[in-house]
N, C-alpha and C positions, 0 to 999 in steps of 0.2 A: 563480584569481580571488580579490582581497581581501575580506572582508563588510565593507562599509560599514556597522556594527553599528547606529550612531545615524543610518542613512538608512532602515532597515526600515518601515516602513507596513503589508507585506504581508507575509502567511504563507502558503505555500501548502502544503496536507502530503500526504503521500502516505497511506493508511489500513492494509492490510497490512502486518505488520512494524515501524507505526512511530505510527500512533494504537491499536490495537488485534492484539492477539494472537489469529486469525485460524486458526492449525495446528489445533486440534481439531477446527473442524467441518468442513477443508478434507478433514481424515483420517477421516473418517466421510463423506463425498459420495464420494471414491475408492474406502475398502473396500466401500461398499456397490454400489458400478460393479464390484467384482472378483465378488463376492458375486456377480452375473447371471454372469458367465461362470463360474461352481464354480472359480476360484481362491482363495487361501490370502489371509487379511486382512494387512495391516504394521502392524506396530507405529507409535504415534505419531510417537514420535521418529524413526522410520526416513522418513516419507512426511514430518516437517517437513524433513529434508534435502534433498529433494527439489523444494521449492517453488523457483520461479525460474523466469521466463521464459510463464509462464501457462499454462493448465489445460490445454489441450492434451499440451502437452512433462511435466509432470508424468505425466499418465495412459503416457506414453510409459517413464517411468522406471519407473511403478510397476509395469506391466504385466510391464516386463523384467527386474523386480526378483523376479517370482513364476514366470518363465520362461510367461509368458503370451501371447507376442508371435502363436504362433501361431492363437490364436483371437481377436485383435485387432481389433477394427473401430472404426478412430480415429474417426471424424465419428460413430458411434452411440456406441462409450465419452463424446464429448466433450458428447451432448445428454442423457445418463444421466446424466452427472456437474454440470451444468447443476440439471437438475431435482430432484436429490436436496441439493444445497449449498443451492439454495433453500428447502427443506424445513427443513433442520436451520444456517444460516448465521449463527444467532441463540445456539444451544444452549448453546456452552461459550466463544463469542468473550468475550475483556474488555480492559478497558485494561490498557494497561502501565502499570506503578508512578507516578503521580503526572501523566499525563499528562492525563486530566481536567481538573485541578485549572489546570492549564497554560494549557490551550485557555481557562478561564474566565477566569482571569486578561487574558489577552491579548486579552480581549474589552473587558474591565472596564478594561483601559489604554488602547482606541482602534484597536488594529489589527484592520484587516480580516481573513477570513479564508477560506480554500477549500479544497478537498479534488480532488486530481486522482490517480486511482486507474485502474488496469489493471483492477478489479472490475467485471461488470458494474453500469450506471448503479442500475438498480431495489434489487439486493442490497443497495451501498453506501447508497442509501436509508435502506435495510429497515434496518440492522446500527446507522446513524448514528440513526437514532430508535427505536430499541430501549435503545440506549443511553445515550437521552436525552441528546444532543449536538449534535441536527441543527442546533439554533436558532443555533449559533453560527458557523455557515461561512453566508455568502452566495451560494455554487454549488457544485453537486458535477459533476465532469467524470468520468464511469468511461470503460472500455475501450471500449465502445460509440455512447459520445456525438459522436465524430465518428469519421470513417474510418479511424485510425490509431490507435495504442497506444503508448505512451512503450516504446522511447524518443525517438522522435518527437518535432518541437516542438508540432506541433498540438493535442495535448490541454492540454499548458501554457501555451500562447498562447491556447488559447481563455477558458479559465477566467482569465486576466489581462486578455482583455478584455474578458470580464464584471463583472470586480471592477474596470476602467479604472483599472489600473493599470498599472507599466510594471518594467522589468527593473532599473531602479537602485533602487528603492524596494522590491523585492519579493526572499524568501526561500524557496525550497524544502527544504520539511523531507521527507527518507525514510531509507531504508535499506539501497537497493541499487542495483545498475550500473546499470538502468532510469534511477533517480531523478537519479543523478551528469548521462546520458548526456542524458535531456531537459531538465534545468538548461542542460548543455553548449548543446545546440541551439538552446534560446529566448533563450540569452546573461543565466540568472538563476546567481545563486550558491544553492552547495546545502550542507546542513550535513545529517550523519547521525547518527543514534541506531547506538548498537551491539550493540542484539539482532536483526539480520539470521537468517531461516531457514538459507540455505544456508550453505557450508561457507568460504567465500573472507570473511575477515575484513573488516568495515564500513569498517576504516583503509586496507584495502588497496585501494578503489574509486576514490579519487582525490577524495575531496570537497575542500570549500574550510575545510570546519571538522566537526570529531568534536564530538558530544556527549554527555557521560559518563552523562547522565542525566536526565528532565525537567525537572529546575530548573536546569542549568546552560545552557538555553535563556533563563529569564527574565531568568540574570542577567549575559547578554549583550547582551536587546535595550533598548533605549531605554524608557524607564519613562514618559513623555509624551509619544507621538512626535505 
């Protein structure tokens, strides 16, 4: 699909992987989920590899990753790891390089803006007004806010029609298959940053446009739209 660069209006971003770097506290809510069963911690970087596809299928890798599979209990691992990310979901998360700076920007130029995230609703909250960012998105749609999870169209379609916006005027910003595949669905064009967790290259998803880096978002969209 082509980005109608100077039709944009709408931004819609994904928050994990692509407003915020998100692996450290994800890797602290897991090791501390191993920590109850007396398995061995991972290292950061080893459980940022592992991110993809939600907390569930992570707790999956990691467990098999310590050869933990046999004292495994997925639905209690996945309400530990739950309660412990909400504890600490704050601690070490931050923005990627200039992305901040981006959001305000594009606030300050007229575009609307939203956040549709696989994170539960409240967390993404918590994490968006911690870091003092909330005021600039007009809805937050997490994994929870309706019945399905991207890649799905329903979470992007919801948050587009609370922002009564529509798919030729609207942009989704993320970082991963998810983000490509619910773009795909809701028929929006999707552009990616390329500091993705897991190991399959950000260029190799299929989007409609790479982006090298937060400012080469601004200096693509429309500057008065």
């Amino acid at each position: 699909m082509t980005i109608e660069w100077n039709n944009i209006r709408t931004l819609i971003w994904d928050l994990d992987g692509t407003l915020v770097d998100s692996a450290a506290d994800i890797g602290t809510a897991v090791n501390l989920v191993l920590a109850d069963y007396q398995l061995d911690a991972l290292p950061d970087n080893e459980i940022r590899q592992m991110i993809g596809h939600g907390a569930a299928k992570l707790l999956d890798r990691a467990f098999a990753a310590v050869n933990g599979l046999a004292v495994y209990e997925r639905d209690k691992a996945y309400q530990q790891f739950l309660s412990y990310y909400e504890q600490h979901c704050c601690d070490r998360t931050t923005f990627y390089p200039g992305i901040k700076e981006v959001v305000v920007q594009c606030a300050e130029q007229g575009l609307q803006q939203g956040v549709c995230t696989n994170k539960p609703h409240q967390m993404a909250e918590q994490i968006l007004t911690h870091l003092k960012i909330r005021e600039y998105f007009s809805v937050v749609v997490g994994g929870d806010t309706t019945p399905f999870r991207k890649p799905h169209a329903q979470p992007l379609m919801t948050c587009m029609e609370a922002l009564n916006t529509d798919s030729q005027t609207t942009l989704m910003i993320g970082d991963s298959a998810a983000d490509v595949g619910v773009a795909r669905a809701a028929g929006v064009p999707v552009a990616l940053f390329p500091w993705v967790y897991t190991a399959i290259p950000a260029a190799e998803l299929g989007a409609d446009a790479m982006l090298e880096d937060a400012a080469a978002l601004l200096r693509k969209l429309p500057t008065n739209p």
